[in-house]
Wavefront OBJ file of the C-alpha trace (Angstrom):
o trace
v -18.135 9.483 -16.708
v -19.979 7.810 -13.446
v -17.733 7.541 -10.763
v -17.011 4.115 -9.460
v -16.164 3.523 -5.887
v -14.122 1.503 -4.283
v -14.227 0.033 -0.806
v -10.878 -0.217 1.220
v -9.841 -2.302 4.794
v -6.448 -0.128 6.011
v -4.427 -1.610 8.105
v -1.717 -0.402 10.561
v 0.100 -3.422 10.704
v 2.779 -4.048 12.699
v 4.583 -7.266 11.170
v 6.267 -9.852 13.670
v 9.232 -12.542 12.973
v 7.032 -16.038 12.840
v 8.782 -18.260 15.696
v 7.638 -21.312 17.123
v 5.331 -20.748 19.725
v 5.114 -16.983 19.504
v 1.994 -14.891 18.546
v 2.053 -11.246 17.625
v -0.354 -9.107 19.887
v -4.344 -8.564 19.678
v -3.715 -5.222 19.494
v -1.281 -2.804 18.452
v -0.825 0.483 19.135
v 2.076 3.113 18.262
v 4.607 1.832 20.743
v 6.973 4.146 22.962
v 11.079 3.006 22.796
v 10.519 -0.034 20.975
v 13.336 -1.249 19.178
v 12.696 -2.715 15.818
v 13.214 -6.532 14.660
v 14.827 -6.620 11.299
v 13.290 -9.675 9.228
v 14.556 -10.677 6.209
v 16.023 -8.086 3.726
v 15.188 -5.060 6.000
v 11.298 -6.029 7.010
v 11.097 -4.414 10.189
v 8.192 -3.601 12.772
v 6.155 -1.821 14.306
v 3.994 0.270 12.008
v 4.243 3.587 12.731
v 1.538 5.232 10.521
v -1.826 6.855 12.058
v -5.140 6.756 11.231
v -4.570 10.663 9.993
v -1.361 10.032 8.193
v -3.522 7.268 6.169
v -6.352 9.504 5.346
v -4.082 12.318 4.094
v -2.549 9.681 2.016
v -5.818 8.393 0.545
v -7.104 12.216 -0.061
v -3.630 12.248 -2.279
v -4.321 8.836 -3.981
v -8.223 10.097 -4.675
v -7.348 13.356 -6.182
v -4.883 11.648 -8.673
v -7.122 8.888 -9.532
v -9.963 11.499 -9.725
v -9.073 11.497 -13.367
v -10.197 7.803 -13.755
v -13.104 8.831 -12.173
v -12.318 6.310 -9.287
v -13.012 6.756 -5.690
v -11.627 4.654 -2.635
v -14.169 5.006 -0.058
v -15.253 4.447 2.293
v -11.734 3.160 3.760
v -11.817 1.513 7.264
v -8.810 1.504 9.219
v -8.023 -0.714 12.084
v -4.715 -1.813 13.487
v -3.126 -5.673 13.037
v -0.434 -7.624 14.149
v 0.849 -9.860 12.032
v 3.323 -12.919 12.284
v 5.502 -13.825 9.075
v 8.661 -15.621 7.781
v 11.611 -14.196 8.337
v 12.374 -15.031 4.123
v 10.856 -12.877 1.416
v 9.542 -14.914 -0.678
v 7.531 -17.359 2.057
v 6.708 -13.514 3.736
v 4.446 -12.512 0.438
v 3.073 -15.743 0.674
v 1.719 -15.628 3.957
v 1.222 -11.833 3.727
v -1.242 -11.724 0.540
v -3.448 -15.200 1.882
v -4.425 -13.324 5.415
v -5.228 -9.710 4.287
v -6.830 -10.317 1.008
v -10.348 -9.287 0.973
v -13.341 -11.471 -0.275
v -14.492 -7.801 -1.655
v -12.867 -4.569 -2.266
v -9.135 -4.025 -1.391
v -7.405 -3.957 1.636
v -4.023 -1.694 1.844
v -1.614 -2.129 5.051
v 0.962 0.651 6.094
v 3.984 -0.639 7.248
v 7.327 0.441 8.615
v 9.217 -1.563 5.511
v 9.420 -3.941 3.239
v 11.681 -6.210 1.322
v 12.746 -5.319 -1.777
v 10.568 -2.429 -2.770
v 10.925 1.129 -3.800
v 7.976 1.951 -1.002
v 5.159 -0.597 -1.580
v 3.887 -3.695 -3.575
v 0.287 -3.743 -4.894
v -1.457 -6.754 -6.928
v -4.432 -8.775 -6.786
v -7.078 -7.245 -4.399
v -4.178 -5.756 -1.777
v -1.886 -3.532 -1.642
v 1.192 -2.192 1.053
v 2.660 1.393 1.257
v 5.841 1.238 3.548
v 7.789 4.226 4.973
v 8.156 6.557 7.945
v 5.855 8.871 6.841
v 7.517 11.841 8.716
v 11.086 11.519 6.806
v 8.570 11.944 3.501
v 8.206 14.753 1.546
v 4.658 16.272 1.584
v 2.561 14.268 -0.546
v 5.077 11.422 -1.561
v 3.338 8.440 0.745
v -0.353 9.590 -0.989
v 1.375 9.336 -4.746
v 3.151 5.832 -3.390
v -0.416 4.351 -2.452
v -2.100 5.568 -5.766
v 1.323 4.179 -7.691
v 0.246 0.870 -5.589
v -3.247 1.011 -5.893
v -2.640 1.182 -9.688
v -1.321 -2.313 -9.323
v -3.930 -3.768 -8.136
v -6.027 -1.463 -10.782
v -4.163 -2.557 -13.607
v -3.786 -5.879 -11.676
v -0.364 -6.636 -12.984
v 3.124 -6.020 -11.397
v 4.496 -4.503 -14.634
v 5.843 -0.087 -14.512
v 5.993 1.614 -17.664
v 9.235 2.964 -18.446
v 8.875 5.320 -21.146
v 7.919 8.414 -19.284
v 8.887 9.199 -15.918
v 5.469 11.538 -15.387
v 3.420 8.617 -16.102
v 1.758 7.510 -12.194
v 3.077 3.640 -13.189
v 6.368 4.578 -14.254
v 9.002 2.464 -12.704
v 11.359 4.650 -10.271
v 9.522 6.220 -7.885
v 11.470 8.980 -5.637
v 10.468 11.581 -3.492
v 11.450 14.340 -5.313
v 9.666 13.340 -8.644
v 6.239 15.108 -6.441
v 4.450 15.016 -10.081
v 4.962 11.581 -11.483
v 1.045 11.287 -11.338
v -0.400 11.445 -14.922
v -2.310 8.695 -16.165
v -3.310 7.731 -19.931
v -6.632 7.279 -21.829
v -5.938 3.371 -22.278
v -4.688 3.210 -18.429
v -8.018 5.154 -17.460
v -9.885 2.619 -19.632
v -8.507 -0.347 -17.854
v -8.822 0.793 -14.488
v -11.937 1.396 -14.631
v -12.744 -1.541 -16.006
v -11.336 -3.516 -13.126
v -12.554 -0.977 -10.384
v -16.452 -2.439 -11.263
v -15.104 -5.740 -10.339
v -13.226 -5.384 -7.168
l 1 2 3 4 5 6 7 8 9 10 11 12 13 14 15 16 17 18 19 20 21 22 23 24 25 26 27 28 29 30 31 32 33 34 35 36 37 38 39 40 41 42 43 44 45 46 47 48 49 50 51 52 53 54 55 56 57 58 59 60 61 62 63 64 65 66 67 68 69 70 71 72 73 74 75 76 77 78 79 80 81 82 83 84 85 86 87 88 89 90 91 92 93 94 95 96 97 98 99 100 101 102 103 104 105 106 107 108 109 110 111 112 113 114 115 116 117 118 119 120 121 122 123 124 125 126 127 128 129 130 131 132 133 134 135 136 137 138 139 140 141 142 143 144 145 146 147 148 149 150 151 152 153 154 155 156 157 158 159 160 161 162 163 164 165 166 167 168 169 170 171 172 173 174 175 176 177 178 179 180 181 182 183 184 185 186 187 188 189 190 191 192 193 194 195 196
């Protein structure tokens, strides 16, 4: 099987409260004593992920999907600031229209997110959300290939038969090898991997 590869846009993206008036910063870096806005059902900022942390999460995501035979690389990372509404609904909205990518995928790592179990993934983007130092080792790389399977699979659906399948609909840290994939999910993957 030839091995199909994937180009990525990572983002450290620190997500702002949109206000009249008010623009989130050029650039953002990992700030020192900064107390964190809550947004609407627990969206908070600043991102707090490194360029390392992301890479060590993508080697995770790449040796899982390894069995697709799918790569993500290369994957550029660059930090963004981002202003949103303060509702959830208006917040994906606004969210998916500026980061999606005319080409490949672009993921953003975030301090949180609105109703989520530690990411959201569909059409050509895709979020992973936590402080990746309260993690266990590993869980934030299986969280992006979970997400990455969304946009993969492009559909928000889990599976809920078998909670070792890598789609499967509770993710928590302590299930470290919910990871497997099957033939017909490795079909359509790849299928959609050509495309992006």
């Amino acid at each position: 099987m030839d091995s199909i590869r994937v180009a990525v846009q990572a983002y450290i993206l620190a997500l702002f409260p949109q206000s009249p008036g008010r623009q989130p910063p050029r650039q953002q870096t990992r700030p020192r004593g900064l107390r964190l806005e809550a947004l609407a059902s627990g969206l908070a900022l600043p991102s707090f992920w490194t360029s390392a942390e992301i890479n060590d999460a993508f080697a995770i995501a790449n040796r899982i999907w390894a069995r697709a035979a799918i790569e993500f690389t290369p994957v550029t990372i660059s930090q963004r600031a981002e202003a949103v509404p303060a509702d959830e609904g208006q917040m994906w909205i606004c969210f998916v229209n500026r980061l999606s990518p005319r080409s490949g995928i672009a993921v953003a790592f975030v301090h949180d997110l609105p109703s989520n179990e530690g990411g959201w993934g569909g059409g050509r983007i895709a979020a992973v959300a936590e402080a990746p130092t309260n993690a266990l080792a590993g869980f934030s790389g299986r969280i992006l290939a979970h997400e990455l399977g969304h946009v993969l699979f492009d559909s928000p659906f889990h599976r809920d038969d078998s909670p070792s399948n890598l789609m499967y609909g509770q993710r928590h840290p302590r299930v470290v090898t919910a990871d497997l994939l099957e033939p017909d999910q490795i079909t359509r993957a790849r299928a959609r991997a050509q495309v992006l």
